[in-house]
OpenMM code with the backbone's topology and positions (N, CA, C; nanometers):
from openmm import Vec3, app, unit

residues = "UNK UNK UNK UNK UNK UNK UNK UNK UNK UNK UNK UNK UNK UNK UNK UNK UNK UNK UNK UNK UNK UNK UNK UNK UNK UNK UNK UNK UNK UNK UNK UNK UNK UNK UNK UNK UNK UNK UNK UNK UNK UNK UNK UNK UNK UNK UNK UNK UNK UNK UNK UNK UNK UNK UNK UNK UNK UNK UNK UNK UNK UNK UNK UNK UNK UNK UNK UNK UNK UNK UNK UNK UNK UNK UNK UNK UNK UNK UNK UNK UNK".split()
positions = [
    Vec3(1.0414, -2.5320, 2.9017),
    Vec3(0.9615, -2.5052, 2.7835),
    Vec3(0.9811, -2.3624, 2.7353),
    Vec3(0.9840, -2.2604, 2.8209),
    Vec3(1.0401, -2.1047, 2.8449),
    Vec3(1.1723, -2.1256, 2.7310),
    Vec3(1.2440, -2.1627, 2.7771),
    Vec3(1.4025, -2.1895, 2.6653),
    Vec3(1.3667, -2.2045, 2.5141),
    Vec3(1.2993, -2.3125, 2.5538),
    Vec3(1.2869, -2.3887, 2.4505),
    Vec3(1.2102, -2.2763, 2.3283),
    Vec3(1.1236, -2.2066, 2.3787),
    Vec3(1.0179, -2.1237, 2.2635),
    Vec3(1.1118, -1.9914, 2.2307),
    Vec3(1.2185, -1.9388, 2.3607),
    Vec3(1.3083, -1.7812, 2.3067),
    Vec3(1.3856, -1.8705, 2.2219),
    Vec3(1.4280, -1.9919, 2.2515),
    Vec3(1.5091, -2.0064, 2.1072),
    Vec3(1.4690, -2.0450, 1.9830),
    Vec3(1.3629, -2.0524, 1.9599),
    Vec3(1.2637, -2.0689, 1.8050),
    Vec3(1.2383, -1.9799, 1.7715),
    Vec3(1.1619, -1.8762, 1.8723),
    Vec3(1.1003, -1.7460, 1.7735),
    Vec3(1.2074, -1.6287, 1.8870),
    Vec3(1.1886, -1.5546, 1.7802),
    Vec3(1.3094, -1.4121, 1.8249),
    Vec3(1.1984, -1.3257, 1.8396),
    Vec3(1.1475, -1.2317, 1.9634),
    Vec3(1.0491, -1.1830, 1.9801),
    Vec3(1.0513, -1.0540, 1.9155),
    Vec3(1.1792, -0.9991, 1.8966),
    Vec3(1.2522, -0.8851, 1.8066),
    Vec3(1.1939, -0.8583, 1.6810),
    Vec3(1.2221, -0.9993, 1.6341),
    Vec3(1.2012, -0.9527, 1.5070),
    Vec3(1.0224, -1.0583, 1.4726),
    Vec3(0.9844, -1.1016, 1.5235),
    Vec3(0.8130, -1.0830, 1.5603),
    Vec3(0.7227, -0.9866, 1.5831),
    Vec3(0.7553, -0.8797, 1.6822),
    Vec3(0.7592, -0.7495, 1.6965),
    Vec3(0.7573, -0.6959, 1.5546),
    Vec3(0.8626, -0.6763, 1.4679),
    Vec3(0.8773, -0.6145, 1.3692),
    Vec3(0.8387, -0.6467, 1.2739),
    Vec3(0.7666, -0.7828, 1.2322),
    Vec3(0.7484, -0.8168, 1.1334),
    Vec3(0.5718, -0.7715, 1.1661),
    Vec3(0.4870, -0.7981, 1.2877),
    Vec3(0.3532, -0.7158, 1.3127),
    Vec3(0.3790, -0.5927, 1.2882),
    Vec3(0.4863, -0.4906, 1.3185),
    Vec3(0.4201, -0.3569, 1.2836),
    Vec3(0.4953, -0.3217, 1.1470),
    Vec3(0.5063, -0.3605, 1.0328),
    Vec3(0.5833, -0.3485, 0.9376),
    Vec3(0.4166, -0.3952, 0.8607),
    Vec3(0.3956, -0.5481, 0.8834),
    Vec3(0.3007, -0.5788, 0.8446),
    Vec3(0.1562, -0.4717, 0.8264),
    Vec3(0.1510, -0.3701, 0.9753),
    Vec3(0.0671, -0.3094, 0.9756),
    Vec3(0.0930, -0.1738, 0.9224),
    Vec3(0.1856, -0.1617, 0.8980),
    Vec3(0.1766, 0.0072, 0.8218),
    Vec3(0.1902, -0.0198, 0.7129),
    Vec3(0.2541, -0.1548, 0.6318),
    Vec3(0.2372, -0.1748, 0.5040),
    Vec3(0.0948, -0.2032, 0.4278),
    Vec3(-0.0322, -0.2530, 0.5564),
    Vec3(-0.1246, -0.2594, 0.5196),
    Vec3(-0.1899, -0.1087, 0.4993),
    Vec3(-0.1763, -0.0237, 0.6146),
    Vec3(-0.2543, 0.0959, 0.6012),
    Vec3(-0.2133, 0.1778, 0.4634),
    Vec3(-0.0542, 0.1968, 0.4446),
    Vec3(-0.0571, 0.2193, 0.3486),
    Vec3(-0.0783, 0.1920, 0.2442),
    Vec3(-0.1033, 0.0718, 0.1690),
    Vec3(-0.1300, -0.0024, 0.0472),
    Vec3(-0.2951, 0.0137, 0.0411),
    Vec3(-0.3426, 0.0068, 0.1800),
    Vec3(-0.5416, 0.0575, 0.1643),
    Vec3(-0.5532, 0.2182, 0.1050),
    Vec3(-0.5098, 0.2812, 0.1866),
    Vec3(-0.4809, 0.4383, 0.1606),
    Vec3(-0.4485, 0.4967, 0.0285),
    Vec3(-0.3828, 0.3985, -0.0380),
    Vec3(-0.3421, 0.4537, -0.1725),
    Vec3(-0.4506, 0.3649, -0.2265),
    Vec3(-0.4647, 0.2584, -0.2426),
    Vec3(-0.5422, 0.1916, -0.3142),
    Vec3(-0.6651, 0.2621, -0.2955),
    Vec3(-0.7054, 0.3733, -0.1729),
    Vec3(-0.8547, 0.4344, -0.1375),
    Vec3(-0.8383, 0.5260, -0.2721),
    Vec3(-0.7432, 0.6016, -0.2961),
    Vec3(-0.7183, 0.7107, -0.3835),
    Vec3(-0.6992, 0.6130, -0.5397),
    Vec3(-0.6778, 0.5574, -0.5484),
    Vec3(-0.7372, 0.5343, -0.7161),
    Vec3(-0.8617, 0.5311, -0.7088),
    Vec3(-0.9095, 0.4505, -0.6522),
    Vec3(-1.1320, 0.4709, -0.5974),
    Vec3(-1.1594, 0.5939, -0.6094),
    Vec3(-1.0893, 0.6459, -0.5569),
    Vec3(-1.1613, 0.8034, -0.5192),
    Vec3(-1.1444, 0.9210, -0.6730),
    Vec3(-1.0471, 0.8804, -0.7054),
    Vec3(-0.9723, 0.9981, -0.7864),
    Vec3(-1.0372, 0.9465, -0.9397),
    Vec3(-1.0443, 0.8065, -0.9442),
    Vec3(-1.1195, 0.7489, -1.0676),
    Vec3(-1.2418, 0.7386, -1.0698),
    Vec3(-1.3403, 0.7645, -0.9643),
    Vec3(-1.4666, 0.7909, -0.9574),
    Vec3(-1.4800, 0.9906, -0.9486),
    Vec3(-1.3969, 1.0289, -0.9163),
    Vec3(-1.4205, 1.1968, -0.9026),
    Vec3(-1.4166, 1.2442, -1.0635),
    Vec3(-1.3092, 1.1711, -1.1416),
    Vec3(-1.2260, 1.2121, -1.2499),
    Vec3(-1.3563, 1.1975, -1.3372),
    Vec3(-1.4664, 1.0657, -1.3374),
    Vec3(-1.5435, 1.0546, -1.3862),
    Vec3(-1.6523, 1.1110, -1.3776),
    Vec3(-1.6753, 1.1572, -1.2429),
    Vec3(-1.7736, 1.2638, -1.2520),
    Vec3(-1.7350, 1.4246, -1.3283),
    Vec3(-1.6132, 1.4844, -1.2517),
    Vec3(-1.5910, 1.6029, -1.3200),
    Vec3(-1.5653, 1.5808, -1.5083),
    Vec3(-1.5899, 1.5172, -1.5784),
    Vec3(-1.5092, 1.5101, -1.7248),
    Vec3(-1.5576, 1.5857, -1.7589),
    Vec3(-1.6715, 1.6083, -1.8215),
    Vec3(-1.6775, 1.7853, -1.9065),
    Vec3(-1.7038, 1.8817, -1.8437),
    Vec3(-1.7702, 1.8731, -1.6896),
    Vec3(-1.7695, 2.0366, -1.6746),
    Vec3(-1.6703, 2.0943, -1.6020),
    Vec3(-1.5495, 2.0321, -1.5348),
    Vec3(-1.4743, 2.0804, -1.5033),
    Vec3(-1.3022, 2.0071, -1.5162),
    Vec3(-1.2646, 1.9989, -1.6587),
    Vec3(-1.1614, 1.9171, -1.6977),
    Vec3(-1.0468, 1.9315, -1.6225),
    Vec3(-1.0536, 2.0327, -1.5946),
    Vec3(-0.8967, 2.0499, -1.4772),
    Vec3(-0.8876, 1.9777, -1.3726),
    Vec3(-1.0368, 1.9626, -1.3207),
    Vec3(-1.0392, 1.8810, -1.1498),
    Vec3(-1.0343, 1.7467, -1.2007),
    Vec3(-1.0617, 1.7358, -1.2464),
    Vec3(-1.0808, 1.6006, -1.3763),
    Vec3(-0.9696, 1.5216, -1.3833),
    Vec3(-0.8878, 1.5794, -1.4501),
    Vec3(-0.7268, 1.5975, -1.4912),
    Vec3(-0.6511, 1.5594, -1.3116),
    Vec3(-0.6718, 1.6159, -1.2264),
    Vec3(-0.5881, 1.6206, -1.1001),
    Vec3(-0.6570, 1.5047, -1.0527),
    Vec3(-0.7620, 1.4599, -1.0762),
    Vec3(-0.8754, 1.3612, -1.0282),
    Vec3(-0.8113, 1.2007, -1.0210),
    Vec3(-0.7948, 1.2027, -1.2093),
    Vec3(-0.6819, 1.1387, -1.2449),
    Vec3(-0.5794, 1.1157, -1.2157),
    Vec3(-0.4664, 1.2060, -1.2073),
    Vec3(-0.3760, 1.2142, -1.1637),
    Vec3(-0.3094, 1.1691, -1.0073),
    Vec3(-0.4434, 1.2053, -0.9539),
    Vec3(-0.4628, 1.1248, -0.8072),
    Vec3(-0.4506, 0.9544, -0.7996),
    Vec3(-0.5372, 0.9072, -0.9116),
    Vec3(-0.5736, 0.7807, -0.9203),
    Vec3(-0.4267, 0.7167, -0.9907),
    Vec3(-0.3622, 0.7783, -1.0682),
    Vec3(-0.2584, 0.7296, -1.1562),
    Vec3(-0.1333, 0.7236, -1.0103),
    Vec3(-0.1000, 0.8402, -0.9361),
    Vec3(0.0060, 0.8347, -0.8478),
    Vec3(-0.0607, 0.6998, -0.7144),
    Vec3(-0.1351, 0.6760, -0.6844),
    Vec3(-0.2039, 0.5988, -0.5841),
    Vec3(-0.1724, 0.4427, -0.6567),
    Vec3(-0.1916, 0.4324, -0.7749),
    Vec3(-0.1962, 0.2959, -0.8527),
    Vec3(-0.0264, 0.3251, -0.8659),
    Vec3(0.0438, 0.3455, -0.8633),
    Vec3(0.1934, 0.3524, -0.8940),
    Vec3(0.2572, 0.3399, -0.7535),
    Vec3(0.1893, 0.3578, -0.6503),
    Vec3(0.2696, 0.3097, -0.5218),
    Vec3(0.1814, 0.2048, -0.5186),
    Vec3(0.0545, 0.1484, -0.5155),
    Vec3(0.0240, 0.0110, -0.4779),
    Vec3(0.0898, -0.0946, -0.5974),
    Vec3(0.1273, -0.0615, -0.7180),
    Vec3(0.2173, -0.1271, -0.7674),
    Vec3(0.3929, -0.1419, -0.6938),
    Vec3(0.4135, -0.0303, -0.6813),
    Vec3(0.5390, 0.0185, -0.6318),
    Vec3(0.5724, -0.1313, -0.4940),
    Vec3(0.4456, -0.1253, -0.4031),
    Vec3(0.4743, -0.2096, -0.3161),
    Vec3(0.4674, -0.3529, -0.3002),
    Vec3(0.3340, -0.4031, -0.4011),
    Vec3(0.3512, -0.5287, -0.5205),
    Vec3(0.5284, -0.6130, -0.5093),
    Vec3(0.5295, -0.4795, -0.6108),
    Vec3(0.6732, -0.5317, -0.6489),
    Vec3(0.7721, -0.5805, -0.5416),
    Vec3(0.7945, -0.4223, -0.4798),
    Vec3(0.8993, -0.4775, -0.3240),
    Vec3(0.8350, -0.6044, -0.2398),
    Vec3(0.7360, -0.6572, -0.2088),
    Vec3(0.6648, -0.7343, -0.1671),
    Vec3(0.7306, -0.8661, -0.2182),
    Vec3(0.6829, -0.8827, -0.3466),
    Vec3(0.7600, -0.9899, -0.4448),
    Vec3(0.9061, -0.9986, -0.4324),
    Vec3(0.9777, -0.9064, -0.4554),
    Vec3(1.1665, -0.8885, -0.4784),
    Vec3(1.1758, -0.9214, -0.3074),
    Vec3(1.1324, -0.9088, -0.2535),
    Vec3(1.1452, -0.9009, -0.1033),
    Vec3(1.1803, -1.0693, -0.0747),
    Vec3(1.0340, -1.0988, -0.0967),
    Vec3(1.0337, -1.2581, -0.0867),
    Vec3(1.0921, -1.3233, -0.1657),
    Vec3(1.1496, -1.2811, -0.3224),
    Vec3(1.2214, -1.4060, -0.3910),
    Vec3(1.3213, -1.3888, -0.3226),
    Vec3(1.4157, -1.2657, -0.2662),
    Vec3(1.5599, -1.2813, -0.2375),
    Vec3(1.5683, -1.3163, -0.1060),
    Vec3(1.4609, -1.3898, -0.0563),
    Vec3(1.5041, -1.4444, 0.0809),
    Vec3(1.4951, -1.6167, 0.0368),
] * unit.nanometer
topology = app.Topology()
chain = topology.addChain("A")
for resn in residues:
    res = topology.addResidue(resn, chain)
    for name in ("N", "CA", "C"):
        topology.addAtom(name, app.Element.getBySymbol(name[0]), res)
């Protein structure tokens, strides 16, 4: 039965597909934390301090451009298999 299961699953690349899985999650939370964060800060600072405001934003805009960013590879990933 031993035989039988190393030759179905490759423990190699099982292995790799859990920790791939898991840093693709931390990272996609992490950025996705920073649009939350940077679009709720941006909204608090708007008139009295437009600059922090501005970077606030800017936080939220670069954070939403890698959780898109990985969307995508996610998708292209899986059609070309």
């Amino acid at each position: 039965m031993t035989a039988l299961a190393t030759k179905i699953v490759d423990l190699g690349q099982l292995v790799q597909v859990v920790y791939v899985a898991l840093i693709a999650g931390v990272v996609v939370s992490l950025a996705f934390s920073l649009v939350i964060r940077g679009s709720v800060r941006a909204g608090e600072r708007g008139r009295e301090r437009p600059i922090a405001a501005g970077l606030h934003g800017l936080m939220a805009v670069l954070g939403l451009l890698v959780v898109v960013a990985a969307i995508a590879f996610g998708v292209s990933t899986m059609l070309s298999k």
